[in-house]
Backbone and ligand atoms as CSV (ligand in chain L), in Angstrom:
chain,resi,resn,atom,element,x,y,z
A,1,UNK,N,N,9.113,-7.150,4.976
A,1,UNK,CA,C,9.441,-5.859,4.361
A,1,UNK,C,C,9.295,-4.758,5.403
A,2,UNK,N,N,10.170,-4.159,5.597
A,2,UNK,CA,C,10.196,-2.711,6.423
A,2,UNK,C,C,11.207,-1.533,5.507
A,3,UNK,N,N,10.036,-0.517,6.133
A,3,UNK,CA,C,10.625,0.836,5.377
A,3,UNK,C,C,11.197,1.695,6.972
A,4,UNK,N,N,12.367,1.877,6.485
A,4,UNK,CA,C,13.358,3.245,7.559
A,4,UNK,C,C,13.555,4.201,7.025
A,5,UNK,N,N,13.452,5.420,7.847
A,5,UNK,CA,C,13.946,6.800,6.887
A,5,UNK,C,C,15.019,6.989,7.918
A,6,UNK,N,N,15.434,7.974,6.952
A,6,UNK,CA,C,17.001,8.279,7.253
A,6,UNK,C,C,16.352,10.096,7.409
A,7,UNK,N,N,15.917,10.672,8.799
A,7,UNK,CA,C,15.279,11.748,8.592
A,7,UNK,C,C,16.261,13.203,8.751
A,8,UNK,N,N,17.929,12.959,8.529
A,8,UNK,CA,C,18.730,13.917,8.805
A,8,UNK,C,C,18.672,14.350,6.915
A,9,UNK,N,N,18.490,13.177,6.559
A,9,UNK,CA,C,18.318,13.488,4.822
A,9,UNK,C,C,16.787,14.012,4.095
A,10,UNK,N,N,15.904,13.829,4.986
A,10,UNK,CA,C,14.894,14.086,4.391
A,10,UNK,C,C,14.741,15.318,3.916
A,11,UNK,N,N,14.080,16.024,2.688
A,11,UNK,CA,C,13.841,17.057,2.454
A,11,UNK,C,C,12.234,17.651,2.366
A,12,UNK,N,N,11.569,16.782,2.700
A,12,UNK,CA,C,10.078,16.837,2.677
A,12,UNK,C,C,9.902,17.165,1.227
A,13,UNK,N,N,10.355,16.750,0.119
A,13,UNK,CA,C,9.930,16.723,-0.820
A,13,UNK,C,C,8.531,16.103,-1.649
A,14,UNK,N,N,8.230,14.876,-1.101
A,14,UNK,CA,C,6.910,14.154,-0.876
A,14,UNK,C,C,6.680,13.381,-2.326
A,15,UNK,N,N,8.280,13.273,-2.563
A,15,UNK,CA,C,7.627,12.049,-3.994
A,15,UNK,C,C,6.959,10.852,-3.680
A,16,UNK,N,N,7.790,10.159,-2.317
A,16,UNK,CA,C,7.110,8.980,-1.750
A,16,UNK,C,C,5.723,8.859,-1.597
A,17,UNK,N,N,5.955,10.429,-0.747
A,17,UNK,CA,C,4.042,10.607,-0.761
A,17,UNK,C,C,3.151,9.939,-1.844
A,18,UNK,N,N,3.311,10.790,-3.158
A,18,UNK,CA,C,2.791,10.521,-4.276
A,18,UNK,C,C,2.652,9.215,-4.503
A,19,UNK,N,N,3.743,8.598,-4.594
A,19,UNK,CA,C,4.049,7.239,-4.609
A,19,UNK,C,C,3.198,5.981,-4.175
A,20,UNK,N,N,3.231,6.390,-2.460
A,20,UNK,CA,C,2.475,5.496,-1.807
A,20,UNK,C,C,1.755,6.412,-0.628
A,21,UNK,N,N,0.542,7.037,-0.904
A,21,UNK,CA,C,0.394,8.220,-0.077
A,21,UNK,C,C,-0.504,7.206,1.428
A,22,UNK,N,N,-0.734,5.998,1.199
A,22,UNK,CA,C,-0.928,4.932,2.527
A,22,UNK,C,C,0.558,4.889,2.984
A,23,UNK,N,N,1.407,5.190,3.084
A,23,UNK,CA,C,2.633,4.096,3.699
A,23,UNK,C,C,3.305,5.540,4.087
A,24,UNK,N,N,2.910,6.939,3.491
A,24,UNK,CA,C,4.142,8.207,3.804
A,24,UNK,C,C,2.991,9.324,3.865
A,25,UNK,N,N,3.694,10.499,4.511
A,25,UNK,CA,C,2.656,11.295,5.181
A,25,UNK,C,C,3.652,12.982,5.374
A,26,UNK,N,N,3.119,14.163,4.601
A,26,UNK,CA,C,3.710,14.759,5.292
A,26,UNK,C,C,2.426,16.123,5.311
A,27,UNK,N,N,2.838,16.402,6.933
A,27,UNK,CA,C,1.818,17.312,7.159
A,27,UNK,C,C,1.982,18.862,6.721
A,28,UNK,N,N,1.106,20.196,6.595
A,28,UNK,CA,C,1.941,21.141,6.356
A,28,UNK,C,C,2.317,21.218,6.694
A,29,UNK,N,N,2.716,21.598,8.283
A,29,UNK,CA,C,3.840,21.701,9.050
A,29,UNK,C,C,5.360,21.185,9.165
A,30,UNK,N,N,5.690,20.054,8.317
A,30,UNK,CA,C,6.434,18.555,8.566
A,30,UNK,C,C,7.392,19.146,7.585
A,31,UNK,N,N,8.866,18.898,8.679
A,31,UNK,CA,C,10.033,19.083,7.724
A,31,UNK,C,C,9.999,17.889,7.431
A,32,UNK,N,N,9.891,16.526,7.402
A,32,UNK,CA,C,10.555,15.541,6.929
A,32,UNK,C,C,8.911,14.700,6.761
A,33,UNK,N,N,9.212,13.379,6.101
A,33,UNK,CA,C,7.955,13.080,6.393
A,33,UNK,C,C,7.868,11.779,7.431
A,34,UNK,N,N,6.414,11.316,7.449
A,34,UNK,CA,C,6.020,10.892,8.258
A,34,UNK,C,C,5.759,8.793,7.956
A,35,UNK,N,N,6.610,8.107,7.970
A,35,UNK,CA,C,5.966,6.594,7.757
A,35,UNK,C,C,4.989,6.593,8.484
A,36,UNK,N,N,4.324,6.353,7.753
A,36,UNK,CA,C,2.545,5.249,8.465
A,36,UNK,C,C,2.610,4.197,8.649
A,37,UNK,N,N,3.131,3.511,7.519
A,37,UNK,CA,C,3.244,1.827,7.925
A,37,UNK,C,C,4.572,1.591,8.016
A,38,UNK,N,N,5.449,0.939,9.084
A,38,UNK,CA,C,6.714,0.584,8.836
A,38,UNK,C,C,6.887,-0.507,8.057
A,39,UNK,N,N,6.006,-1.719,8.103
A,39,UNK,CA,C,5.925,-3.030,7.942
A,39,UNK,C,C,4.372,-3.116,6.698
A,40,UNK,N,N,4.771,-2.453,5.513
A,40,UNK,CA,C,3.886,-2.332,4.652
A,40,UNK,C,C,3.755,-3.904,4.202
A,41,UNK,N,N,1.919,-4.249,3.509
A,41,UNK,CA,C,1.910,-5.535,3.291
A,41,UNK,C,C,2.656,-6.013,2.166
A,42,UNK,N,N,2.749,-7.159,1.564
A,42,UNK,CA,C,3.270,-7.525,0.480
A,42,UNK,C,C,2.531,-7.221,-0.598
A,43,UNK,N,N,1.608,-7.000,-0.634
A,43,UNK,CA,C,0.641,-6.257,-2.151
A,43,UNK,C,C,1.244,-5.346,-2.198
A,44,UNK,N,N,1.591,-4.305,-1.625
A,44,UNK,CA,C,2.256,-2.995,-1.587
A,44,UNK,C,C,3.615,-2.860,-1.617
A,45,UNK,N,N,4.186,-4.191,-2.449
A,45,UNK,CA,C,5.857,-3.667,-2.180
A,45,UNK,C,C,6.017,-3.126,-3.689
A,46,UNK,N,N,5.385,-2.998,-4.823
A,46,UNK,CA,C,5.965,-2.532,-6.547
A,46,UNK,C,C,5.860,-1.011,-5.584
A,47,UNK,N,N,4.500,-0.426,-5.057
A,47,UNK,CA,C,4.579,1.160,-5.324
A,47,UNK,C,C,5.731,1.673,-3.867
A,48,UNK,N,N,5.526,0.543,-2.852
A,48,UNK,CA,C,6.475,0.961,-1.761
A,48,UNK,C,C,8.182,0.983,-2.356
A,49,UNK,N,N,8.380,0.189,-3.352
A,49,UNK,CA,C,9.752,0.395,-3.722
A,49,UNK,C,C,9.717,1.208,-4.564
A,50,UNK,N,N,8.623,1.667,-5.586
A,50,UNK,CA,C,8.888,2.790,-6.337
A,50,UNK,C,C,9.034,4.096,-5.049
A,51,UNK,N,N,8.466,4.411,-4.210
A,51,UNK,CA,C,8.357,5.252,-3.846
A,51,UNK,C,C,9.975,5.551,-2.723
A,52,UNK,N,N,10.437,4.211,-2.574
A,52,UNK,CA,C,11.773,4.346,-2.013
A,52,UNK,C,C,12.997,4.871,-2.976
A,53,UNK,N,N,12.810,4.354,-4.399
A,53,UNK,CA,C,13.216,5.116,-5.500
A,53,UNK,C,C,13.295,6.028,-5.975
A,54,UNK,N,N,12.224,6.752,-5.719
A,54,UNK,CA,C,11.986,8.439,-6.072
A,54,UNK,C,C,12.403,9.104,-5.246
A,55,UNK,N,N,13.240,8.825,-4.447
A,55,UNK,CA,C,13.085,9.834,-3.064
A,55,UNK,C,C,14.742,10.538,-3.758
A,56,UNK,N,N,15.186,11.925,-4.052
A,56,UNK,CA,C,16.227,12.682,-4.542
A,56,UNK,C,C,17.151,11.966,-3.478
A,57,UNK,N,N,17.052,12.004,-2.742
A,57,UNK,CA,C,18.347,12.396,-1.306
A,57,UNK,C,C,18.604,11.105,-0.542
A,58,UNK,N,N,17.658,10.306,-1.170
A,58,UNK,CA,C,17.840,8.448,-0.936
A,58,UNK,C,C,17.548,8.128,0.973
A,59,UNK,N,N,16.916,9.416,0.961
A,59,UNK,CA,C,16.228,9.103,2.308
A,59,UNK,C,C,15.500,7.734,3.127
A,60,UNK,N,N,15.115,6.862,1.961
A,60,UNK,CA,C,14.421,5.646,2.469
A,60,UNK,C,C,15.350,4.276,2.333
A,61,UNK,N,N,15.058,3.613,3.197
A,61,UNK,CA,C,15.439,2.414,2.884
A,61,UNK,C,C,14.547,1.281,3.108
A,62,UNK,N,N,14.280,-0.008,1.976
A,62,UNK,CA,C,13.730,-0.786,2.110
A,62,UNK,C,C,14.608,-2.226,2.550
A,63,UNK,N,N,13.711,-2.753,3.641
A,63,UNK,CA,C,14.644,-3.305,4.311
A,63,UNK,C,C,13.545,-4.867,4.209
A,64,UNK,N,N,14.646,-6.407,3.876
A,64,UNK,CA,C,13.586,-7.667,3.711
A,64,UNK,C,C,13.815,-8.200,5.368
A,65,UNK,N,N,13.070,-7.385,6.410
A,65,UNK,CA,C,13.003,-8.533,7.899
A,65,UNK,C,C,12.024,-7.730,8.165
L,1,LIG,S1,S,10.923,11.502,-1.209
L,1,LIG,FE1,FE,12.625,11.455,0.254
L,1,LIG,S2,S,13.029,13.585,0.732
L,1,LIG,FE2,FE,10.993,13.467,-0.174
L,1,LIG,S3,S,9.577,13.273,1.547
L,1,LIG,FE3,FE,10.055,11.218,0.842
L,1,LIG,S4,S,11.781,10.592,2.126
L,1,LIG,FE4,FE,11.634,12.800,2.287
């Protein structure tokens, strides 16, 4: 499992955040946000795909390699 952002789309909105606030990160400063883990574990794929879900602007992609 790997997560990519697509950061020309990002809006720093930070649902992901919410989502999975281990795996996404945004600082005050941060137009877009920040992956922490690219290669999140497998316990963490229900909230890592919810959180690829919530994103308005479909900024994330979850990727199976
Ligand atoms: S939900 Fe989408 S737009 Fe919002 S911070 Fe995450 S990747 Fe960016």
């Amino acid at each position: 499992m790997r997560v990519s952002l697509d950061a020309s789309k990002c809006q720093a909105y930070g649902n992901c955040m919410v989502t999975a606030p281990d795996v996404f990160d945004i600082g005050d400063d941060d137009a877009v946000v920040t992956v922490l883990v690219e290669h999140p574990p497998e316990q963490r794929r229900a909230d890592v795909g919810e959180a690829v879900r919530s994103c308005p602007v479909e900024a994330l992609t979850l990727h199976e390699d």
